[in-house]
C-alpha positions in Angstrom: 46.4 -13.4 -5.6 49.2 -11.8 -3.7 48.9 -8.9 -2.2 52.0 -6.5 -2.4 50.6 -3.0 -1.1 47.4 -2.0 0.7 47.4 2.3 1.2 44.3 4.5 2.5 43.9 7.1 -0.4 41.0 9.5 1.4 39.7 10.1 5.0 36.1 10.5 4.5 33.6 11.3 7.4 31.6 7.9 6.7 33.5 6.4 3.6 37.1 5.9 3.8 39.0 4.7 0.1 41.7 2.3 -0.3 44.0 1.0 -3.0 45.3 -2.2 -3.0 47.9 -3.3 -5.0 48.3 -7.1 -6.1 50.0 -9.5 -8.5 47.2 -11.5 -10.8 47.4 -15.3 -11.4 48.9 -14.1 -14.4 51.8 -12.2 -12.7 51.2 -8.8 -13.2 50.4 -5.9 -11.0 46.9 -4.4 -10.5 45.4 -2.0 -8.9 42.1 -2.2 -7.2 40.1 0.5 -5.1 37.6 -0.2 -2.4 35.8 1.7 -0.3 35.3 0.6 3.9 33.0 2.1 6.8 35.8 1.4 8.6 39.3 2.5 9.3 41.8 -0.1 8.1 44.9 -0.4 9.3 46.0 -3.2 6.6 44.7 -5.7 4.6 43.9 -8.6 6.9 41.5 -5.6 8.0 39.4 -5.3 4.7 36.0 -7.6 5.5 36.5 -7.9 9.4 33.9 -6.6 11.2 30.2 -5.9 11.1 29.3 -2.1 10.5 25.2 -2.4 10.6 22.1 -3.5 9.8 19.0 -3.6 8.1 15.7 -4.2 9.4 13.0 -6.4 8.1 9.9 -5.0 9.6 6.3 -6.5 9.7 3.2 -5.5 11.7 0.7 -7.6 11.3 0.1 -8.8 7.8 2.1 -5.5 6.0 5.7 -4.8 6.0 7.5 -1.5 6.7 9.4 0.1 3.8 11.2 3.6 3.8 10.3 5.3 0.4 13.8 7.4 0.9 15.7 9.5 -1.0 19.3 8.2 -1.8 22.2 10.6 -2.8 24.2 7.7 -4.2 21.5 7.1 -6.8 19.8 10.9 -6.9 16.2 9.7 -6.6 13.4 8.6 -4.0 13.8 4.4 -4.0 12.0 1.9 -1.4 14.4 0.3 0.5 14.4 -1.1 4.3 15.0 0.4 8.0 18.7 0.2 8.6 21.7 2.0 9.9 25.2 2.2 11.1 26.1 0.1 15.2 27.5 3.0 17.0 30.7 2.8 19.4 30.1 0.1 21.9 26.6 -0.3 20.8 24.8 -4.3 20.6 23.1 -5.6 17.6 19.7 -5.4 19.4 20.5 -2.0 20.6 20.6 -0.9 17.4 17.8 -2.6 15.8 15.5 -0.7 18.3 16.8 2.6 18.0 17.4 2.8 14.2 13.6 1.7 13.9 12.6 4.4 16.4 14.6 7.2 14.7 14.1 6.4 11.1 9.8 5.8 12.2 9.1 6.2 15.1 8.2 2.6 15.5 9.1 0.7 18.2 10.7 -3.1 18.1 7.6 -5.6 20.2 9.9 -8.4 18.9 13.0 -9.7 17.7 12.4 -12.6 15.2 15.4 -13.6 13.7 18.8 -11.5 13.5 20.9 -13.4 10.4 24.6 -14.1 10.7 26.5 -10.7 8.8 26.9 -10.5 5.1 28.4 -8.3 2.5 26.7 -5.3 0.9 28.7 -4.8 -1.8 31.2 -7.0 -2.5 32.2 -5.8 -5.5 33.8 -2.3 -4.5 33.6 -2.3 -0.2 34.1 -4.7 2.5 30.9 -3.6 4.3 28.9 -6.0 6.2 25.9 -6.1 7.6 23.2 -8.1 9.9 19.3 -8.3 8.4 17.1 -8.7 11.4 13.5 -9.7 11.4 11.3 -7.4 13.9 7.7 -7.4 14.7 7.0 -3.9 14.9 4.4 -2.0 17.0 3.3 1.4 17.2 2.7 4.6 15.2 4.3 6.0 11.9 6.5 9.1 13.0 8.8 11.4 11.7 12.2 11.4 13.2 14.6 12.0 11.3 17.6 14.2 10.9 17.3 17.5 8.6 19.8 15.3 6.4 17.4 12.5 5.7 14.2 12.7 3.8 11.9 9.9 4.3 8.4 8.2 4.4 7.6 5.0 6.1 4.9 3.3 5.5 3.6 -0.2 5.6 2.4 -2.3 2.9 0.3 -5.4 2.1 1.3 -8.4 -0.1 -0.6 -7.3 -3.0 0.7 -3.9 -3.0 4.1 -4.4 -2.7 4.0 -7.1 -5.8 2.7 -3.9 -8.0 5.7 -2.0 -6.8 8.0 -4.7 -7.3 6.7 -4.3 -11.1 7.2 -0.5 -11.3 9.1 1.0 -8.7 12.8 1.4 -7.8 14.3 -0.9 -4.8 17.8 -1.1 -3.2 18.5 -4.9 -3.8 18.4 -5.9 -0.2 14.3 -4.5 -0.2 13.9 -5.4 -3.3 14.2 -9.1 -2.3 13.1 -9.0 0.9 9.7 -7.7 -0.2 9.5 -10.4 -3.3 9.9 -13.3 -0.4 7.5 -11.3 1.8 4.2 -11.4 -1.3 5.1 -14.9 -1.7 4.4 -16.2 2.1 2.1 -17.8 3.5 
């Protein structure tokens, strides 16, 4: 692929949209739109840097999901603690306090915190860690007006009925299938 033209079509708050322009294998032009977390300044930009995370949270023998609602997909889905790394933040700093704000829960232990990867490869370039916590505390609510959701934790048994019936992002969705299936 060549690239020929990279331009930022809208300023969003949290999304900003791009168009890039390119020649195909075949030699003709294309368009293609993405979408970034980021502010890009030109292509070798796109897919550069981490934005945040998602959270993996056990206590005990139950894992944490957030039964949220999502605007992207207008309904209530399960789907796992995450959020965005503020400005000069750390990975671990932000594990802790997107658990805390989005629960109440507080991080006993960091388990594992996986290399970045792509959330959605197919129309942004955002990337993200998945860290593994041990969680400790009590289920509390706070949130921002903006958000409305209820974290609970669940058992292996449990979550496999919801696996069968219930709406997951991808990223809980699999998450929680691995989770029924230790041992």
């Amino acid at each position: 692929m060549e690239f020929l033209k990279f331009e930022k079509v809208k300023d969003g708050k949290y999304l900003k949209n791009y168009e890039i322009t390119y020649r195909n294998k075949a030699g003709r032009e294309k368009k293609y739109e993405i979408v970034s977390r980021r502010d890009l300044k030109s292509i070798s930009d796109v897919g550069g840097a981490p934005s945040g995370v998602s959270i993996i949270a056990t206590k005990g023998d139950k894992m944490l999901l957030l039964h949220e609602f999502r605007m992207g997909v207008n309904r209530m889905i399960y789907n796992l603690c995450a959020g965005m790394i503020e400005d000069g933040e750390r990975i671990e700093e932000c594990i802790v306090r997107e658990l805390y704000e989005e629960t109440g829960l507080h991080v006993k232990e960091i388990k594992t915190i996986l290399p970045p990867s792509y959330s959605a490869v197919a129309i942004s370039d955002t990337m993200t860690y998945i860290a593994f916590v041990e969680a400790e505390g009590e289920l509390s609510d706070h949130t921002s007006d903006n958000e409305q959701i209820e974290a609970s934790f669940y058992g292996k048994e449990e979550i496999a009925k919801m696996l069968e019936t219930e709406p997951f992002s991808s990223r809980a969705q699999l998450a929680a299938y691995y989770f029924t299936r230790e041992v």
